[in-house]
N, C-alpha and C positions, 0 to 999 in steps of 0.2 A: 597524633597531633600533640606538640608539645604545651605546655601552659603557656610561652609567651604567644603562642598563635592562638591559644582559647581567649586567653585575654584580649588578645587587640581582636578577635572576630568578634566578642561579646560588645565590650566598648562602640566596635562602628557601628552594629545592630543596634543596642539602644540610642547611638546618635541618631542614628536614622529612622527609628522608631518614635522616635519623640518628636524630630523635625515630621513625621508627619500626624501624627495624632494632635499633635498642636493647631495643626490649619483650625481653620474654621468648620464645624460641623455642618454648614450648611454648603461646604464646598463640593463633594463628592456626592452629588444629588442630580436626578434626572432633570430637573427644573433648572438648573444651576447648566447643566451643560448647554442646555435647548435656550437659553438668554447669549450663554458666550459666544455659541458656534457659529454663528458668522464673523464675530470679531478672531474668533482661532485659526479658522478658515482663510482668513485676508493673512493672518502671521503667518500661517503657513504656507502659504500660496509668495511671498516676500521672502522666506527663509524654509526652503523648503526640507534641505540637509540637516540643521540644525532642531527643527520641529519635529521630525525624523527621531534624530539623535535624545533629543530629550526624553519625547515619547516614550522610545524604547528604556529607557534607564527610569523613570517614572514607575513605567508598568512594572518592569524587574523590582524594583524595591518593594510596589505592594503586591507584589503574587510573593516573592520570599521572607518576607515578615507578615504575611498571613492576613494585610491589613484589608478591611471591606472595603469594595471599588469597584473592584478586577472588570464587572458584567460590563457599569459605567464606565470604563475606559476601553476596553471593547468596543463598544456603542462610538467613543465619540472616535476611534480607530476609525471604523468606518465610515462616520459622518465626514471627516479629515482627509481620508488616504483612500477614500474605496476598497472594494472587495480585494483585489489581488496584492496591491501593495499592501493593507491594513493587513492580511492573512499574515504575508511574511512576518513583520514587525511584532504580532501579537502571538504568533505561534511560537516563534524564537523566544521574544518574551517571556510569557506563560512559563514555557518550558525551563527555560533557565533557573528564573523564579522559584518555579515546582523545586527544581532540584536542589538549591541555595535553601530553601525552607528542607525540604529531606535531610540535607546534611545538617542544619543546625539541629534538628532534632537529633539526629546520631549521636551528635558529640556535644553539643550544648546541653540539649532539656529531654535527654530520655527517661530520668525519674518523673518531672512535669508531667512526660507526656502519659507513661503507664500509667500514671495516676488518675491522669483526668481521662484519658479515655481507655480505661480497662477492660470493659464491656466490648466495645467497638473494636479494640486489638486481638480479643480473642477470634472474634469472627473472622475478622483480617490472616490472623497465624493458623487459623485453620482452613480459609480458604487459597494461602500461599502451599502451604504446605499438601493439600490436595491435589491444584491444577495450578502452582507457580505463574508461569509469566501471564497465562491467559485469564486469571481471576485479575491480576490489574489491571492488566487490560480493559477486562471488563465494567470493575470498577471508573477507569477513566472515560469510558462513552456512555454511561451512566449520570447524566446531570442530578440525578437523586439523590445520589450520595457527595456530600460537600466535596470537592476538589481540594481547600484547605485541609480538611481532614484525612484525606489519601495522601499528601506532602507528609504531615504529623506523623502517622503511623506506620508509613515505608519507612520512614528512616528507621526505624526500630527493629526490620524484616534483615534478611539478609541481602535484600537485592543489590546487585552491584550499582553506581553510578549511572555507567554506560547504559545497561540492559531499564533500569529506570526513564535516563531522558529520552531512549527514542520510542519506550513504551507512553511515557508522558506526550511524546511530540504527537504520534499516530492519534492517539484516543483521545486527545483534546482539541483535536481537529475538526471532527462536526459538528461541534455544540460553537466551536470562536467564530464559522465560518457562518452559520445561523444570527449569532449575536452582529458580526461584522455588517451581513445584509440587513441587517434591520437598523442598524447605524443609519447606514446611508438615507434611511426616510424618518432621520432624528425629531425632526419637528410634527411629524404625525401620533408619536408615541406617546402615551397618557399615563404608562406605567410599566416596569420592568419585567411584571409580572405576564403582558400581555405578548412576550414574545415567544417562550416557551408552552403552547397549550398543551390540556391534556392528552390529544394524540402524538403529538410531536415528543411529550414526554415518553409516550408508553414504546415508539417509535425506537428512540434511545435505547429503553430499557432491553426489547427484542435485539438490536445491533448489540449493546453490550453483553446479550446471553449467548452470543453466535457462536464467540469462541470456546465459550465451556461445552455446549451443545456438540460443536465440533469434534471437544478432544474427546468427548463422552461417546459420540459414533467411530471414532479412531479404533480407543480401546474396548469399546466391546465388540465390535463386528470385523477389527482386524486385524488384534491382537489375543484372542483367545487359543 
């Protein structure tokens, strides 16, 4: 990537970073969306291509500038578009996102990022370097480990582009599909907290051991 492309990629991200960190801090709030949704509801029930379209470029901006939301626009995904459409919209999302945040880490902020998260990379380069595709994998059907901080530190890894978003598309599919039904009953929710419980946690954790677990019966019992 040459400098005028660092350049103008750096410039749109902090345009677009500022355009959103500037909203109002009480905008990206559970209580704040459970006031609007039936007034989002009626726009989007009138314009329904367009609420669509924005949606999706909304969520993209803040899943690839890392900015905090992602759960909350999930949620009001579903509360909007229901389970099947919302799935499509935030899965393509996410994903894109993921990857638009990987890559600026590559080539923008891989000093930043070693620095701030040097502890956490090691783990990462030694679990890549172990079991490759299937540790991010795992990492991605793991709500434990920040999703923001698996964008951060892949870009740093070798993994290709490609082999990143359909690892990101598959392994962030349980957890958007969990958030998206729980949209749908937006006005029962009293906290963000109460979607993911401790079994549904630990749930995740077993899915995302499946595939180490896997390659780990591969290579001992039929590859020796």
């Amino acid at each position: 990537m040459n400098t005028r492309k660092l350049l103008f990629s750096g410039l749109l991200i902090i345009c677009v970073a500022g355009v959103l960190w500037t909203l109002p801090p009480g905008l990206l709030t559970l209580d704040t969306l459970k006031r609007y949704h039936l007034l989002l509801a009626d726009w989007h029930r009138q314009f329904p291509l367009l609420s669509a379209g924005l949606y999706f470029l909304i969520y993209t901006a803040v899943a690839s500038l890392s900015v905090p939301g992602a759960a909350l626009l999930t949620l009001l995904g579903g509360a909007l578009f229901g389970l099947w459409q919302g799935t499509l919209l935030v899965s393509f999302a996410s994903t894109l996102g993921a990857t638009l945040a990987m890559l600026t880490s590559r080539y923008l902020l891989r000093d930043w990022v070693s620095d701030r998260f040097a502890r956490q990379m090691a783990t990462v380069n030694q679990g890549m370097a172990r079991d490759g595709v299937f540790y991010l994998f795992a990492l991605r059907l793991m709500p434990l480990f920040p999703f923001v901080v698996v964008n951060l530190l892949a870009g740093l890894t070798s993994v290709s582009v490609r082999r990143y978003w359909w690892v990101s598309q598959v392994g962030m599919l349980p957890a958007t599909v969990v958030y998206l039904n729980a949209g749908q009953q937006l006005s029962q929710l009293t906290s963000v907290r109460d979607i993911l419980s401790p079994a549904m946690l630990a749930a995740f954790a077993l899915l995302g051991l499946l595939p180490l677990a896997s390659r780990w019966l591969v290579t001992r019992f039929f590859q020796e």
